[in-house]
Structure formats: C-alpha cells, structure tokens
N, C-alpha and C positions, 0 to 999 in steps of 0.2 A: 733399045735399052740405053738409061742416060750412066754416061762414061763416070769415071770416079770422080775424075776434076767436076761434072756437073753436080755430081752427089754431094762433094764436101762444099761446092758453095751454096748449094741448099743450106745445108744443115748450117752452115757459116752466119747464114742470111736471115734463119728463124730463128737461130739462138741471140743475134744483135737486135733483132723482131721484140724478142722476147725481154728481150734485158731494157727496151726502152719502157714498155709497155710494165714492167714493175717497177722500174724504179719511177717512173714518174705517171703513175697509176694515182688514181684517187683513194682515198684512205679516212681514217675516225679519227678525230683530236679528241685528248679529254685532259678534263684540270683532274689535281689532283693534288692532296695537300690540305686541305682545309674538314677534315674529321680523319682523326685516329683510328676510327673503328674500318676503314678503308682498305687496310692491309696496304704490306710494302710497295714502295715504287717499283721492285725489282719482281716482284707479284703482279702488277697491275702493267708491265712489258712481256712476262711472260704468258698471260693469256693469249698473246699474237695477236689482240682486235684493235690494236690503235697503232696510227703509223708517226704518233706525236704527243706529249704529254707534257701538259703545262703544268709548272711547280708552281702553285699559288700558296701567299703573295708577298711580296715586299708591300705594307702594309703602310711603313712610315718613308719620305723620303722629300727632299727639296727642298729649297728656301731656309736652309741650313739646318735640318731637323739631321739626328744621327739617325742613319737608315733604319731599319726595323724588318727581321723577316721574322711571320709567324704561318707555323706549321700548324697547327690547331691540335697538337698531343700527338703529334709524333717526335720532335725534340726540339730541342730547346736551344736555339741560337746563340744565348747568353752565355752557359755552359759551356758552348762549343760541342756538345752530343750532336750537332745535326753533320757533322764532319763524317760522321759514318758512313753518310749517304755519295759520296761519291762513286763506291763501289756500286752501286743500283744503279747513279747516271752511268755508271761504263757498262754494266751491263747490259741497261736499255740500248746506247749507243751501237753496241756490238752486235743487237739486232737487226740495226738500221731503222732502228727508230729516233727521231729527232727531238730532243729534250731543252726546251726552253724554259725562262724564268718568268713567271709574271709579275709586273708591276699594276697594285691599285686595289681591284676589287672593291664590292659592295660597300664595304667600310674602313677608314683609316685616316691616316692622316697624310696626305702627298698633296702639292703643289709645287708648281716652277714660278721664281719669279719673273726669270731674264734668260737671255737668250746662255748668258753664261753660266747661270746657274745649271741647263740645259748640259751644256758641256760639263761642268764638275760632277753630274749626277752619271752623265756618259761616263766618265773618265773612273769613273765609282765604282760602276757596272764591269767596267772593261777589267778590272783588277780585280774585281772581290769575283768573280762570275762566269769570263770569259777567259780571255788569252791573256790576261796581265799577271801581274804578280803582287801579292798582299801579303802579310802576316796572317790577316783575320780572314781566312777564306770560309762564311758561313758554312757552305756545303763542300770544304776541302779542294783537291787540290783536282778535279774533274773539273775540264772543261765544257761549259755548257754551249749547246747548238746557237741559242738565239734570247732573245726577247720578247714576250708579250706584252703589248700595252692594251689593260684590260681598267682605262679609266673610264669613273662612274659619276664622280665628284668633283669641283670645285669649277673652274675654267677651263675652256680650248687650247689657251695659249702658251705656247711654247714646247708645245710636244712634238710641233715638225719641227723644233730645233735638236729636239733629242735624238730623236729618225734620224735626223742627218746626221749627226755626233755619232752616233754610236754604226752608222752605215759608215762613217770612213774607217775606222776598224777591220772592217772587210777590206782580205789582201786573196793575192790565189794559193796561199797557202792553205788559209782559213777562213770561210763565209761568214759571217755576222748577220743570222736568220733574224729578219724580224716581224711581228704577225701583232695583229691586233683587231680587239673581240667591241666593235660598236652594236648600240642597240639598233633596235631592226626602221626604226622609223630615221627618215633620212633629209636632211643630211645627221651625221650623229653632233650634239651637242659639245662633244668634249672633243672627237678624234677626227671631225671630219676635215681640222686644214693640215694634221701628220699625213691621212689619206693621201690627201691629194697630191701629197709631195712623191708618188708612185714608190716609193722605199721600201714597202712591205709587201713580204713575198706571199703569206697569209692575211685574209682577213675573216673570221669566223665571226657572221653576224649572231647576236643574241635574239633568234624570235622566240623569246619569252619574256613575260610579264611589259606587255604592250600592246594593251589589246586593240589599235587600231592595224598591228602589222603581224599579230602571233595567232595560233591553230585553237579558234574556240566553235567549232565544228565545222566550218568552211576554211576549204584553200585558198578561199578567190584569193584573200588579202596576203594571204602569202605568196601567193606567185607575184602577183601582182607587183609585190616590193623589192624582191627577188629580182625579176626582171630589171627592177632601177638600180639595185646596186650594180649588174652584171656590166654595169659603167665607169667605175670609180676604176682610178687606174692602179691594178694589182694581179701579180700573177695567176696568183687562185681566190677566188673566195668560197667558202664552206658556212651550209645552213647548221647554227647553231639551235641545241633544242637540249629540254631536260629530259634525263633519262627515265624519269618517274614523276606522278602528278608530284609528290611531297617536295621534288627539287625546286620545283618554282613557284610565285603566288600564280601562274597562267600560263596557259601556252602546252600544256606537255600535246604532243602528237601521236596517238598510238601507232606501232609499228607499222602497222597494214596498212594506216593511211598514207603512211612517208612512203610506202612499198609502191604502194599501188596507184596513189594520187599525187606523189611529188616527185619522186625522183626521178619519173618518166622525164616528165618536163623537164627538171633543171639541170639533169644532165646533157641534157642540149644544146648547156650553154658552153663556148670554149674554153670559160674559166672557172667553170665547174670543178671545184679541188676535193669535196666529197660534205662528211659531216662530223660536228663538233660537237661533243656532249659535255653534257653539266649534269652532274660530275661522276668520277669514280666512285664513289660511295654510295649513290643512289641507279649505277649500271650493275645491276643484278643480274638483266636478263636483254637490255634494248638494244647493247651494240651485239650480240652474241646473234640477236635476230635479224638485223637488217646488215651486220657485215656483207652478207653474200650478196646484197644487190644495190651497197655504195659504190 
C-alpha cells in the first residue's frame, strides 16, 4: 500500500500535469467587433469556446493619419460610448481569456512610412491600449493582452519595426502578446518580414478566400501549406477558417471535414496552437462543434 507522502506527491504531480496541459492547451481565436448584431464581448467570453478574442479594427493609423477605431454599431469611439467596454475586457480577462486589439482589416486606411513612424504608432498603442496612460483611452482604462496585425493593404514594410516597438513594451510584470493573421499562400505579402522577426507569439493563418491554399473540397492544398508555414519562426500558429459559407467569398470547411480530415494531421505539428474563426457573428454553431476536438 503506497504511504501518504507517496499519495500526496501523486496528487501533487497530476495536479502540476494538469495545470500545464490547460494553460498552455490549444484553444479557438475569434474577431469580433465588426457587426452589432454579434452580441456583447462579455457574451461572446462567456460561451467558454474561445481562448482568445480579437477586437477588430483600428481601421485608420500611420504616416500621421489620427488613428481611427471602428466597431461597426456597437459604439462609437468619437463619443467616447466605446469606454463601456472595458468592463467586458476584464471580464473576458477574468476568464483567462486573452483579449487583444487588432490592427488593419479588409478595409481602411493604415500605412507606415518609417521606421519611426513604426515607433510613434507603437508608442500610440502602448497608451491608448495597453499599459500606458492617455486621456483618450478609446476602450477606457482596461488593460489589453496584446496586438493583432491583421494587414491586408498597402506594403510590407515597416511592420517588423512595429513588432519590435511594441515587443520592448514587454517587461515581467506585463507580456505585450502579439499575434498576426497572414493569408494562407506564403510567403504573406504584407506580414511575412514582421514574421520572420520571430516576435509573435500567435500567427492565425487565413485559409480563406485563396483558392490556391483554402478548403474547396480537397485538403491536399491545405495541408499541404500548412505544413510550410509550420516553419516561420513562431510559438503557435493556428488554421484560420470562416465560421459559415457567407463569412468568406471561399474557403468555408465543414466541420466533419476539419474533424476528421485535418486536425488529425496538423495536430502533429509542435506548434500547433489550435483554430481561428472569422468571426463571431457568423459562429452560430462551428466552434460549439469542433471545440471538443481542437
């Protein structure tokens, strides 16, 4: 019969087992932010299927434009109504869910000209957003996890100056996450020399609307691409996919087939960090289904 001191280091040994294996478990990103009819951020944390939620988007910003966040009808930045929302990032937060900001999206206006511009836009971020202090804090006075750079538009360059900028930030007080969503065909046009600068702790690829590397009823090409990203230097990357056909012009994957034709494989990989959806407003029913076997 094993003694108590064996017993309590069992139980000692499966509970530190068990606390690594959640916390740094694979998980569901989703945007969220860009339709009203979406329901609250503090809604879309308490479902419990995402272990990450990106605030899209800072819309306007760089080369001296006055930044611009647009929430698409949920409130109104100008006003200062979007201040509300801090109580939701802390309560996302409280969950152990990590709530970052994204920069860019499909449409807007953002470019960097210089390396310094790079840093003023940092330095922007770090006060209106992060651990700094501002007057104007669009989303109040909640501290946010990180950064998404989800550029679509204009040029590559100068975005590993911002990675950098905004990764000295990070102290061991407070991490400065930061994650970024390139399309699926590689290298990515806009993001792939921030990539390579290894800075980002996330990268959720978009295999949607690309139909040389996205799900239009064969995997080949997905795995296929999949496997070359599992190269670019980054702690996790996560297959990004829309929730529903209407979220993309191409690409959607029915559940069964990411169940049963892809995530075998790409869970394979060691930096397999899970999966990314586009978006809350059109996840009705897809993370709800394939939670239990990300």
């Amino acid at each position: 019969m094993a003694s108590y001191l064996q017993i309590s280091f069992l139980i000692f040994t499966v509970t530190i087992a068990s606390f690594f294996s959640s916390s740094q478990g694979s998980g569901i990103a989703v945007y969220w932010g860009q339709n009203g009819g979406e329901g609250t951020l503090t809604a879309t944390c308490a479902t419990r299927l995402y272990q990450y939620v990106n605030i899209g988007f800072l819309t306007t910003f760089g080369n001296g434009q006055t930044p611009v966040l647009n929430l698409a009808g949920h409130c109104d930045p100008p006003s200062g109504t979007c201040t509300s929302l801090s109580n939701d990032i802390r309560a996302c937060q409280g969950q152990g869910i990590k709530v970052l900001l994204s920069l860019g999206g499909a449409t807007g206006s953002y470019s960097l000209s210089s390396a310094a511009d790079a840093q003023q836009v940092a330095d922007y971020l770090w006060n209106n957003y992060l651990g700094g202090q501002s007057s104007s804090r669009p989303l109040g006075d909640a501290v946010l996890d990180g950064i998404d750079f989800d550029i679509e538009s204009g040029t590559g360059q100068f975005w590993d100056d911002l990675a950098r900028a905004l990764s000295r930030y990070s102290s061991s007080q407070r991490r400065v996450y930061l994650s970024a969503a390139p399309q699926c065909p590689i290298p990515d046009a806009h993001l792939d020399t921030a990539i390579q600068t290894g800075l980002f702790d996330y990268v959720w690829i978009q295999f949607y609307n690309n139909e040389q590397c996205d799900y239009r009823g064969s995997v080949d090409n997905v795995l296929a691409r999949w496997n070359q990203w599992t190269a670019v230097p980054s702690n996790q990357i996560f297959m990004g996919l829309p929730a529903a056909p209407a979220a993309a012009g191409g690409g959607y994957m029915p559940p069964d087939v990411l169940i049963n034709q892809v995530l075998p494989t790409i869970k394979n990989s060691p930096k397999y960090g899970g999966i990314m959806i586009w978006n809350r407003f059109y996840d009705q029913s897809y993370s709800s289904t394939i939670v239990g076997s990300v």
